[in-house]
ZAMARGU-4260 file (C-alpha; in steps of 0.2 Angstrom, whole numbers, plus 5000, padded with zeros to 4 digits):
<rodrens>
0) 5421/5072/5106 | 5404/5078/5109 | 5401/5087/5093 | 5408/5072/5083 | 5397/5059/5092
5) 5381/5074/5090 | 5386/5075/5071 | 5387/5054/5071 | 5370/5054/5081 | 5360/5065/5068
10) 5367/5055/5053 | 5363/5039/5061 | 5345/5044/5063 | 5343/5052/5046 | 5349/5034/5041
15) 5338/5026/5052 | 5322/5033/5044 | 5328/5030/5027 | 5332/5012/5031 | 5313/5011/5040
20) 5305/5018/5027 | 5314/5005/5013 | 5309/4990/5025 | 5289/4998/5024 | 5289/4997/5006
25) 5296/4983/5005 | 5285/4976/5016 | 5269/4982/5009 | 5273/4982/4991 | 5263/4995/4979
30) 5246/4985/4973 | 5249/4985/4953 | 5228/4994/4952 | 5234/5005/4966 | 5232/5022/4953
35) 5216/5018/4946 | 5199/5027/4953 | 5187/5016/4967 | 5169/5012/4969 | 5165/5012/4985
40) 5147/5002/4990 | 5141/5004/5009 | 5130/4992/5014 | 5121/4990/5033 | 5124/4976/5043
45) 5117/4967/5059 | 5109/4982/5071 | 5092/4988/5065 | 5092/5006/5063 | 5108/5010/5069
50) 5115/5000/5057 | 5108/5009/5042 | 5113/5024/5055 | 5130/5018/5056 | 5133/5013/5037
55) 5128/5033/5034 | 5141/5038/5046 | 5151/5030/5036 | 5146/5035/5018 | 5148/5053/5028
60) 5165/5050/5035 | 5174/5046/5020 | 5164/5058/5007 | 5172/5071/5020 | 5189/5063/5018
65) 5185/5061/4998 | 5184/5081/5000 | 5200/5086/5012 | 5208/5074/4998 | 5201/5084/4981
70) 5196/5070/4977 | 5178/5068/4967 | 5163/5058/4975 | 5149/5054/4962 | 5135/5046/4970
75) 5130/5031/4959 | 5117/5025/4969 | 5110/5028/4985 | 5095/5018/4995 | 5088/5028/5010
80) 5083/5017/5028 | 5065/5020/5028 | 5065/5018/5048 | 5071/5029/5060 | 5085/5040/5061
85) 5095/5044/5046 | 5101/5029/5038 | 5103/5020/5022 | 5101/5004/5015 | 5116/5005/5004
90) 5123/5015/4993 | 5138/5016/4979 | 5150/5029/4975 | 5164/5032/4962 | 5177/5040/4969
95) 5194/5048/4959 | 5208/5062/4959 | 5208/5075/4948 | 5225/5076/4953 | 5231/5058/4949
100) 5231/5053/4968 | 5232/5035/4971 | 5213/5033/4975 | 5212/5016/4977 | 5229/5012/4981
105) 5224/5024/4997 | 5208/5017/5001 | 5209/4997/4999 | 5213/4991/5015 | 5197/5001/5022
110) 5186/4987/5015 | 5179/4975/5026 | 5164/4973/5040 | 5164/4990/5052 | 5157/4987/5070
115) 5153/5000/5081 | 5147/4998/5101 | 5136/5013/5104 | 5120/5021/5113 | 5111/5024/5095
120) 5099/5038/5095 | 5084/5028/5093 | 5090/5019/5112 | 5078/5027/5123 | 5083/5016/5139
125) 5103/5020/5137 | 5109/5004/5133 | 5125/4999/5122 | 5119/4991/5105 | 5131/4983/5092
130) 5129/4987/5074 | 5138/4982/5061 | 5141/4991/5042 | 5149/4985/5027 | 5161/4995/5015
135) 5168/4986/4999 | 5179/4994/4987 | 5185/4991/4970 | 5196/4997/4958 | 5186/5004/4944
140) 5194/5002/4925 | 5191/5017/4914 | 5201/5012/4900 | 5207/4994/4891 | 5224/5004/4885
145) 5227/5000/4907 | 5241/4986/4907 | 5232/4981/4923 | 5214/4983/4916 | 5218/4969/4904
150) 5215/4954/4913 | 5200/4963/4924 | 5188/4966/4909 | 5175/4952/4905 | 5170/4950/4888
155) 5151/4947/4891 | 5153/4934/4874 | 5159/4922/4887 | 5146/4921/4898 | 5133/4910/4897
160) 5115/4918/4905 | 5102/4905/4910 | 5087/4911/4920 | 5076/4899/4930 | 5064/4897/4943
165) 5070/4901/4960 | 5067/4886/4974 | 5065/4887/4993 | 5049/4895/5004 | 5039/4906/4995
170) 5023/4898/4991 | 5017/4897/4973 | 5025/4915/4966 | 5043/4905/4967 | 5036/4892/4957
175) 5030/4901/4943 | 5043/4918/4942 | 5059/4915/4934 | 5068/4923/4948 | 5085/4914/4947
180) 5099/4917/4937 | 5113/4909/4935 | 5126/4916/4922 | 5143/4904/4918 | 5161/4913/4913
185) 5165/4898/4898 | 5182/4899/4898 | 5186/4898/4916 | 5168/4885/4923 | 5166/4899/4936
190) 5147/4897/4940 | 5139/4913/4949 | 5123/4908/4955 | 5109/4923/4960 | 5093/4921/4969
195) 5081/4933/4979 | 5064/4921/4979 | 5055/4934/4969 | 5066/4946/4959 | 5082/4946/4947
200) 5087/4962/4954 | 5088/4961/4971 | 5100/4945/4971 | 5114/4937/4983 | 5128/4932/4974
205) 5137/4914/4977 | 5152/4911/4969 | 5157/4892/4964 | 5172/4886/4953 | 5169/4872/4944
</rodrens>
């Protein structure tokens, strides 16, 4: 009886990690992009230097798990803190597999606002700071033959591009730079709206549907 209910016991728990692992996928079903390569952007938060410090920590972390992976990191772009400590301002990165790991598939959920409570290296009095970092990822398109890629690649035909002058504090320069941009997606009235005060490069994006 012992060795029948052992045999019965070892079946049961093979069955039971099956059944598990069917109610996980089930659960968290594959995202359609999830094959596609990732860009990765790191950008620092609240936190002064540490935050910069804390956003390379970061770009570090995962650049070193890109590499346990064989995955390949190409840095796009990347903006260095000029304060103290070893930080950046921002920075993006491409990241894909060789291989045909599911890069972004893996890497998705990581997006989002990192906080970390810490005694930064720049604390010379030992007290905690909060800082804050934030990671967004995307999946990247390589290719219109991707079923996927389809509805995710904007033909620039449809956009409308108006540049203006930006409004708000700033004295006169606001008033006589076109620094605002606003570019209009025809088909669907989505209106993204893009001002800095005193450049069309560095913008913040604000995204309103008609």
């Amino acid at each position: 009886m012992i060795a029948l209910a052992t045999d019965e016991l070892q079946q049961t728990t093979a069955d039971l990690a099956t059944a598990k692992e069917k109610l996980m996928s089930s659960l968290r079903p594959r995202h359609p992009q999830a094959h596609l390569p990732c860009l990765m952007e790191f950008k620092r938060g609240v936190g002064g230097d540490d935050a910069a410090i804390f956003a390379a920590d970061l770009f570090k972390m995962y650049q070193k798990f890109a590499n346990v992976k064989g995955w390949k990191w190409d840095i796009l772009s990347y903006n260095a803190h000029e304060g103290a400590g070893d930080g950046i301002v921002d920075a993006v990165v491409s990241v894909s597999s060789p291989q045909g790991d599911e890069v972004y598939g893996t890497l998705r959920t990581e997006a989002g606002v990192h906080r970390v409570q810490r005694v930064p290296i720049t604390e010379s009095q030992g007290r905690i700071h909060t800082s804050a970092a934030a990671v967004m990822i995307f999946p990247q398109i390589e290719k219109e033959g991707d079923i996927e890629a389809t509805d995710d690649i904007l033909d620039m035909a449809d956009v409308k591009v108006e540049v203006m002058r930006a409004r708000g504090a700033g004295g006169q320069h606001v008033n006589r730079t076109e620094s605002a941009v606003r570019m209009t997606h025809i088909p669907t009235g989505i209106t993204v709206s893009m001002q800095d005060s005193r450049s069309q490069h560095a913008v913040n994006f604000a995204f309103v549907r008609r």
